[in-house]
N, C-alpha and C positions, 0 to 999 in steps of 0.2 A: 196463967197469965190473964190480967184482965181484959178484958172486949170492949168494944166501943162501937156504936151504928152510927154511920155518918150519914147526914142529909144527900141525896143524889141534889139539891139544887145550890146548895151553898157550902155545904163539908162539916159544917156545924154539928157536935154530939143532936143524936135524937133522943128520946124519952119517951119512955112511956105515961099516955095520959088516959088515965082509966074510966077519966069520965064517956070521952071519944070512942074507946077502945083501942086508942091508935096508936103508933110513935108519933111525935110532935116532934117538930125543929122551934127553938125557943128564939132564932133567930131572923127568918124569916117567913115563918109560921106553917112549912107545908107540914101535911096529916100524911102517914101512909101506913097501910095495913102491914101489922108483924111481921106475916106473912110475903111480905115484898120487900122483906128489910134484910140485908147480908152481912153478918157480922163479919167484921174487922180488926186487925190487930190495933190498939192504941196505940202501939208507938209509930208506927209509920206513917198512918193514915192516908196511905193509898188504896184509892178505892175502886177496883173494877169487878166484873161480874163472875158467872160461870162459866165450867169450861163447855166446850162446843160438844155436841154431840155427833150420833153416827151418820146423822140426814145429812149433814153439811158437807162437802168435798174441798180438800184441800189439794191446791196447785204447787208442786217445788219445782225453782226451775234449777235446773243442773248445773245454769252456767254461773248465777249469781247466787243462788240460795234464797232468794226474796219467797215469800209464800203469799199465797192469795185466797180465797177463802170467797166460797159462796155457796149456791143453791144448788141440790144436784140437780138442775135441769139447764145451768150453764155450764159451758165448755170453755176452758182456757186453750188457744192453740197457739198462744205466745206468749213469752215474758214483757209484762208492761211497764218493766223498770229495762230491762236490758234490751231487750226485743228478738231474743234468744226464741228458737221453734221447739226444741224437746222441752216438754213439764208431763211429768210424771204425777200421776193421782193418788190421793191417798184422803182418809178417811179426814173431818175437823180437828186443828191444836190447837192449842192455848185457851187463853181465857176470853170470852163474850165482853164486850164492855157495856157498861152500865145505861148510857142512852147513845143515840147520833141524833145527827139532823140529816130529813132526806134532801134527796135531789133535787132539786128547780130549774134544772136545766139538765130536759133531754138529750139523746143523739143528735138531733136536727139542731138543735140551740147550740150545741157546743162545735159543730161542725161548721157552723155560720160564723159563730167567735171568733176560731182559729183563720179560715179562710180573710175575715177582717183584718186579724193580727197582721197574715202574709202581705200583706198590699201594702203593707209601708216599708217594706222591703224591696227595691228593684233589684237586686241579685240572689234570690235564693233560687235554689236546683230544681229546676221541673220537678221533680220528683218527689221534692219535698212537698208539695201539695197535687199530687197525683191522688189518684182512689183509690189506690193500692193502700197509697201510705196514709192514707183519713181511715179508711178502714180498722188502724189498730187503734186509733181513739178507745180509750177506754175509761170506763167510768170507775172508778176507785174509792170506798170508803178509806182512808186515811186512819191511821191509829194515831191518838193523839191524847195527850195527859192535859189536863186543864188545871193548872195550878192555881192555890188561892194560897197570895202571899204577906203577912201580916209583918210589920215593919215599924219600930221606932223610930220616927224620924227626928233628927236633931243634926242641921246642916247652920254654915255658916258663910256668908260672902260678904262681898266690898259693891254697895252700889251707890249709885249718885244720891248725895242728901239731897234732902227738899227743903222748904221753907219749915213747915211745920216738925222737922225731926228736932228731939231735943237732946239724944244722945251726943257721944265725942263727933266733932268731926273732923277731917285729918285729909287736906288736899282735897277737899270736895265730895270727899269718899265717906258713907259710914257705914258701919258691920252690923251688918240683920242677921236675924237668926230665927231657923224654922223650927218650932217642933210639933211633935204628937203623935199620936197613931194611927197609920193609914195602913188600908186593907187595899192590896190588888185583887181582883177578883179573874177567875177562867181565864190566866193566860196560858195561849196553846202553845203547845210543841211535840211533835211529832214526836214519836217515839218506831222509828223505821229508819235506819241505817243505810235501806236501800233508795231515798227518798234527801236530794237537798233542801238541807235546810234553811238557803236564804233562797229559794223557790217557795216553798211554804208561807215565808213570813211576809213575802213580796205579792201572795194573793190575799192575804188580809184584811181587813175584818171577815168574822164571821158575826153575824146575828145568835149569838149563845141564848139567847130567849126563846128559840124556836127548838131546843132541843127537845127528845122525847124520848121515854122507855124505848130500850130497844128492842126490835122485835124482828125477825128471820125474814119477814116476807118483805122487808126493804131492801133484801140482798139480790131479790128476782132481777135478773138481767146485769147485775152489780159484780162488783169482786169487793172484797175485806181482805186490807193486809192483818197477818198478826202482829204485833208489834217484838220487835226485838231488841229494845233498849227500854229498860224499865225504869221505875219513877227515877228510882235512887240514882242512877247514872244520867239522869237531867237536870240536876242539881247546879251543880257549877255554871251550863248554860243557862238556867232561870235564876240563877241569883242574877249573874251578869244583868241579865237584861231589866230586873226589877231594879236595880241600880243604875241602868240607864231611866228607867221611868222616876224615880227619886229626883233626880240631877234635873229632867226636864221639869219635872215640877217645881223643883225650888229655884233650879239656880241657873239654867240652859245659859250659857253664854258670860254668866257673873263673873266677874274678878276676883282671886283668890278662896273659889268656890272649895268647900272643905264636909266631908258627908263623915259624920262618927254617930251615923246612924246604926239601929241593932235591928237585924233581919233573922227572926225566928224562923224555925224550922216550918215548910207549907206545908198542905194536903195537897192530894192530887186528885182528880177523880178521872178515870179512862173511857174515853167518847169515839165515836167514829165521826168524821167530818169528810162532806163528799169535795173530790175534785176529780176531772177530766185530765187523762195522760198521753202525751206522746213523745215518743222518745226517736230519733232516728239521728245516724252515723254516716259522715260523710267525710274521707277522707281518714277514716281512722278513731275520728271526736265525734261523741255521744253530742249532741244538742235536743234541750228540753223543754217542753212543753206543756204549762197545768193553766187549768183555768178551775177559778169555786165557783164547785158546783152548787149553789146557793145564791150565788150574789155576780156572776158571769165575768166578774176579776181574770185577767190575764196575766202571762208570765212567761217570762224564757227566753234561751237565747237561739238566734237563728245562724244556719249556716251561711259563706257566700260560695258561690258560682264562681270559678278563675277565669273561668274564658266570659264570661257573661261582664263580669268585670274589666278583664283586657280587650275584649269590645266597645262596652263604654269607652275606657281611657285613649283606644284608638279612632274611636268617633270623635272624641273632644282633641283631639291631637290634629287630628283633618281638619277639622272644623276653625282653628286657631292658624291652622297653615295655610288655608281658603284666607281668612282675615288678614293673615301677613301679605301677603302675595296682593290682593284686593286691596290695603293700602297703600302699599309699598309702589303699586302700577300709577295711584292715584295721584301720589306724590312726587313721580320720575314725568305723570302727564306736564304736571305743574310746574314743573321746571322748564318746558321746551315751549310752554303758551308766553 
């Protein structure tokens, strides 16, 4: 079967250019030594790295299955998808991915964020922001496929003519029509099952320009999930969503908006991307908490408090009964002057 090298910055075939010595990308011009270059199957053109080796320790937790993955001089002593206590150790799996971007925000930054977040809440649980519970904060490289998605576009709607149009017009209306070919470039998506995915999409943007080869000693203090949904099973959701990005550029809102646009098959290439996690269960429901670790974006949903609550609504219930009572005196005064 034939091979293919894909650029790690754009997905683009590389080449060999002999004058350099190098592979060449013909598309956006990087050089990179043979030797840093991973061949690939052509037809899929997903591109992630090697597998882990035996320095790395791998975290399973018993109760979810999530894996986590880091340095042997970290210790997991919780699940930071479930928040489960038993995780069992074992040697690094899966595959490496090809770059991340590091962290930009410490312990102290993200624990600052979160506390932020709490305070537009009047009823969340003590507890929920106790030290116990900041404590499981934890910083998480994210497994995530960055798609680059090439697209015929050829879309059609109804919008208000103008003076200068000199097509039909028909009720004020006349029918435009988009085409050509446009490139989405690194949209992410997680590839972790144990991981929502309208949390993810809800800390977005990443700055993808700051990405960089990947290299182990970004994992010091860190966890790595492995991913367990691979390119091929994110298909469906990245068409979706390249087809909401279509519609918002041509037509978001248009009348009789019509897309028989043609969406080639993408590349992928597998990144790590950092976020901050907490997860905690009150009352039986998981409520969660990520913040990107890049760009200090928040997310999630928070518990309430019942009696912090039936508090409040018995404050306000007093409070309105004082008013009744305090008009009501004021107006029976009014009657006997």
């Amino acid at each position: 079967m034939a091979k293919s090298y894909h650029c790690p910055n754009c997905a683009a075939n590389l080449v060999f250019d002999p004058d350099a010595r190098k592979m060449a990308c013909a598309f956006c011009g990087t050089r990179i030594s043979p030797d840093n270059v991973t061949s690939h199957d052509a037809v899929n053109g997903f591109i992630q790295g090697e597998t882990w080796d035996e320095s790395a320790s791998c975290f399973l937790c018993s109760n979810c299955g999530a894996k986590s993955i880091s340095d042997a001089s970290t210790v997991a002593t919780f699940c930071a998808f479930c928040g489960a206590p038993s995780m069992s150790v074992t040697t690094g799996s899966g595959v490496k991915p090809m770059r991340l971007l590091p962290f930009q925000y410490g312990r102290e930054m993200a624990e600052r964020a979160f506390l932020q977040w709490c305070r537009k809440s009047w009823f969340l649980p003590n507890s929920f922001t106790s030290k116990k519970q900041i404590e499981k904060l934890t910083g998480m490289y994210v497994p995530f496929w960055l798609f680059t998605w090439p697209v015929d576009v050829d879309c059609s709607y109804l919008d208000v003519a103008r003076k200068k149009d000199t097509g039909s017009v028909i009720g004020g209306y006349i029918q435009r029509v988009r085409k050509g070919r446009l490139l989405w470039e690194k949209i992410p998506l997680d590839g972790s099952s144990h991981i929502r995915d309208d949390l993810m999409e809800c800390i977005e943007p990443y700055d993808l320009k700051q990405l960089i080869r990947f290299d182990t000693k970004y994992l010091a203090g860190f966890f790595a999930e492995s991913y367990d949904l691979p390119a091929e099973n994110l298909l469906r959701r990245g068409y979706l969503r390249v087809k909401d990005f279509v519609r918002g550029f041509c037509g978001e809102g248009r009348v009789n908006f019509n897309d028989h646009s043609t969406y080639h098959l993408p590349t992928a290439e597998y990144v790590y991307l950092p976020v901050w996690f907490l997860n905690y269960t009150y009352r039986g429901k998981t409520y969660s908490f990520a913040l990107n670790g890049q760009t200090g974006k928040v997310a999630g949903d928070q518990p309430i408090s019942r009696w912090k609550l039936c508090l409040f609504l018995l404050a306000v219930f007093v409070f309105l009964m004082i008013v009744v009572v305090f008009l009501g005196t004021r107006a029976l005064g009014g009657m006997f002057l």
